[in-house]
N, C-alpha and C positions, 0 to 999 in steps of 0.2 A: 731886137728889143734891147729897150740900155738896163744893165743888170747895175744893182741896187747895192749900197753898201754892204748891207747885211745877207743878200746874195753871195756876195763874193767873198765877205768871211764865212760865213759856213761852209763854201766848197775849201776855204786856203782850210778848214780846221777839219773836213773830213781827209783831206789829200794827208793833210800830217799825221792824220789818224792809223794810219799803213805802214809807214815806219816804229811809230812806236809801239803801236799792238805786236809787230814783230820783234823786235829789236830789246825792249824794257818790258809790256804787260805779258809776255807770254815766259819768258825767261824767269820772271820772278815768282810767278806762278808755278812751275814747275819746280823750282828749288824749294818752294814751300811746302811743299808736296815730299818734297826727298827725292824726286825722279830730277836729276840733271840731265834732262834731254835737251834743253833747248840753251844756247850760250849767250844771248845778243851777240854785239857784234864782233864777237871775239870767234863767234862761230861759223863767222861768213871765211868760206872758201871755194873759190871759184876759178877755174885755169877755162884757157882757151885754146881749144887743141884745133888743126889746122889739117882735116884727112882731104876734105874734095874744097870746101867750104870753112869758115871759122866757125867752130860752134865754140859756147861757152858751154863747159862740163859743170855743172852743179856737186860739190863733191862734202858737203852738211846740208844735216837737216835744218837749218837758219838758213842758208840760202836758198831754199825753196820759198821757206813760208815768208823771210823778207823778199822775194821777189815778187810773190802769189800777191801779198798782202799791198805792196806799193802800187801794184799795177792794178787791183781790182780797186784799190780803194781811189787811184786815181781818176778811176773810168765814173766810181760813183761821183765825184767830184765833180765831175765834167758835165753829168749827167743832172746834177743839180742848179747848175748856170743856163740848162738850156731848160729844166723841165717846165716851168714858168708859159714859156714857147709853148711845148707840146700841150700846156693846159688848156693853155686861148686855144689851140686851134681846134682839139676836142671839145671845147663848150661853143664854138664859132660853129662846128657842125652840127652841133647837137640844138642850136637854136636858129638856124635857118628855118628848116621846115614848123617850125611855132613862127618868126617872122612875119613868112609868107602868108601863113594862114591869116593872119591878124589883119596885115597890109590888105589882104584880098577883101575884107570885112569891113575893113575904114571906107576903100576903096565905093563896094557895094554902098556903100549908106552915106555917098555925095562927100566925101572929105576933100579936098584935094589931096595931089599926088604927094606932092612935097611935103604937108602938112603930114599927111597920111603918114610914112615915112617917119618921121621924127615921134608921132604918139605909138606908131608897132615898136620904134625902138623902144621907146621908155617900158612898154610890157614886158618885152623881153630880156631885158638887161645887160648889164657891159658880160662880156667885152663888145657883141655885136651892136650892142647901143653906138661906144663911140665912133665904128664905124659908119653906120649909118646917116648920126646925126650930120657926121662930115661932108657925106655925099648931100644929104639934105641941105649944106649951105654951102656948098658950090654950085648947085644949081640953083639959087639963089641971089644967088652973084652974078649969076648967066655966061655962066662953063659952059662948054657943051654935053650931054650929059654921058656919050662913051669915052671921052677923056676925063670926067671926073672920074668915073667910075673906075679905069683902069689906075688913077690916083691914090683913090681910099682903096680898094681891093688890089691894089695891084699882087700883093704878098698873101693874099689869103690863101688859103686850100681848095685844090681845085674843083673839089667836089662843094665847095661854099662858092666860089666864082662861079660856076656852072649855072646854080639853082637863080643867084641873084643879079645876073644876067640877064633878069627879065627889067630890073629898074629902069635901065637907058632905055631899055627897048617901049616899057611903059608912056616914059617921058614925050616919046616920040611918036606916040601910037596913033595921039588923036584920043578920038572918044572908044577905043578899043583895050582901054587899060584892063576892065575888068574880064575880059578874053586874055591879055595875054599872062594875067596873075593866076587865072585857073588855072591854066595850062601849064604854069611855073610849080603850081601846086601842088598838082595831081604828079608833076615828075620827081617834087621833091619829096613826097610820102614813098612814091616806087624807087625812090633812090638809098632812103632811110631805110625801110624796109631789108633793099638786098645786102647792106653796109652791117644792117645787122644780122643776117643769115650769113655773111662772109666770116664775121666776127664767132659767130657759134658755134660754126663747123671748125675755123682754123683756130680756136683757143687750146684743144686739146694737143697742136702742136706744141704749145709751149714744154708743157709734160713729157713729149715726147723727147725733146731735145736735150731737158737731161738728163732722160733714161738713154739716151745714145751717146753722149758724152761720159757718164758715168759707167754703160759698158765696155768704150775702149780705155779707159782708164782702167778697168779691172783685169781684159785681158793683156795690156800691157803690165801691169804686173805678176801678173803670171807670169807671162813670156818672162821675165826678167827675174824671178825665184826662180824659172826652172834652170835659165840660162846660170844664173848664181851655183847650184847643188850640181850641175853639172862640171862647172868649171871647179870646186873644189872637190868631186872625185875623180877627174884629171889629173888634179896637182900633182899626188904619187904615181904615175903613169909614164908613158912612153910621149903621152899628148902633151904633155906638161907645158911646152915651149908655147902651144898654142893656145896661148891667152883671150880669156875676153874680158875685155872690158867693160866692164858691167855697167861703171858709173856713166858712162858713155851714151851708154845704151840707155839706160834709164833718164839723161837729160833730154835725148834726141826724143821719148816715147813723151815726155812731162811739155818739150818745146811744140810738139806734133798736137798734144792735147788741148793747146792755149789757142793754134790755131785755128782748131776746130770749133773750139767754144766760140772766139769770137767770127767765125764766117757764116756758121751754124745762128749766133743770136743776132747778125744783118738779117738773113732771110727768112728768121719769123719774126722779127719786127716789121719788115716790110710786109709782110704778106697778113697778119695781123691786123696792124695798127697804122698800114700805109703810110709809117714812118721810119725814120733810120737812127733816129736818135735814141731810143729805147733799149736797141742793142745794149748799151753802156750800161746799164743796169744787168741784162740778162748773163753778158760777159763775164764782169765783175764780181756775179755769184758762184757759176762754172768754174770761173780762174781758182776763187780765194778757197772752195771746196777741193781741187784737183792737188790744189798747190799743198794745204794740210793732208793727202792724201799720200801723195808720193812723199810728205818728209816722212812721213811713219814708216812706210816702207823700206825707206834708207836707212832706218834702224836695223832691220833685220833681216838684209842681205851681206 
């Protein structure tokens, strides 16, 4: 779908939103306050240390929450150029099975096919109107009717392809149309139906995935206080020489966190909302929380 001026300013001004909320609003808030925690970008410091792999060592509390904050806010950005997409195609499912019923009803009461067709759309409304009406004038034109069809549907959701898959089929039936829209109908009630027991059961995973993100966050910092209080009553010791690297540790546990959030918010948005795109939203949230979460903790280790 072609994205719209005012589409793609809103993503360019949430994307810049990430930078500055870190960088300028949070900085100057905090000085307001009397707490000089947080620098802009005076306070970004970041080394790349080279053991098995390169990792970047996070070594201020600014480079967390400018990293947290650019990367979740980018993913909302992204997430807003496409969600336009994800809307059509949840209201393209959510008005099939009203379609069909209406189409089966014209059908019943002598309408033609075609005809039929173009007044279920108008009941129904865009976005599956515009589709409809288009299949309705290409067979008009005298298309054949499984190549218009894969035309105007060819992009839909395959659980909207599935149900209205009976159009061509209609077109071509003979005097059997109103046989094969019941049978379109009755599969598309049994389809809606299970899409919403799928939806009910798996909503409470959402919940879940940021109570699992949010408990290896916690005991990653654990692990990383204890490893702290132990390494400074070492320091006077015979251990002394055997240093930990704390900051290390706590980049590697902050890098580990991000990419759990976001492999963890692919597969309940797929399993969810049989999309992949939503992730970017649930990422974004996980990240921008983890990321304020380990800068505080870098305070007081």
């Amino acid at each position: 779908m072609r994205r719209g001026p005012r589409a793609i300013a809103l993503s360019v001004a949430v994307a810049l939103l990430g930078p500055i909320l870190s960088l300028i609003v949070l900085p100057t808030i905090t000085r307001l306050i009397g707490f000089n925690f947080f620098r802009g970008i005076e306070g970004l410091y970041i080394k790349v240390r080279f053991y098995y792999v390169p990792i970047p060592v996070l070594l201020s509390p600014d480079s967390y929450t400018t990293i947290g904050c650019v990367i979740s806010f980018t993913m909302l950005s992204i997430y807003l150029l496409f969600k336009e997409d994800v809307e059509t195609r949840r209201k393209l499912r959510r008005q099939t099975q009203d379609f069909i019923a209406v189409l089966s009803s014209y059908v019943r009461a002598g309408v033609p096919m075609s005809k039929a067709v173009e007044l279920s759309s108008d009941v129904v409304g865009k976005p599956l109107q515009d589709y409809a009406i288009r299949f309705a004038k290409l067979i008009q034109l005298g298309f054949d009717p499984f190549k218009a069809f894969e035309t105007v549907f060819g992009n839909a959701p395959r659980e909207v392809k599935a149900v209205l898959s009976c159009l061509p089929v209609g077109f071509v039936s003979g005097g059997r149309v109103a046989e094969v829209l019941s049978i379109a109908e009755r599969f598309s009630f049994q389809l809606s139906r299970l899409d919403d027991l799928r939806r009910t059961r798996l909503e409470g995973y959402k919940t879940l995935l940021y109570l699992t993100i949010f408990a290896y966050v916690m005991g990653s910092i654990i692990t990383v206080v204890l490893l702290s209080y132990i390494a400074k009553a070492a320091f006077a010791t015979p251990f002394a020489r055997a240093s930990i690297d704390i900051y290390y540790i706590l980049s590697l546990y902050y890098i580990s966190a991000m990419f759990i959030a976001v492999i963890s918010s692919i597969a309940i948005s797929r399993m969810v909302h049989g999309e992949t795109i939503p992730f970017l939203k649930y990422s974004a949230i996980a990240i921008l929380v983890t990321s304020l979460i380990f800068s505080l903790v870098y305070a007081f280790i």
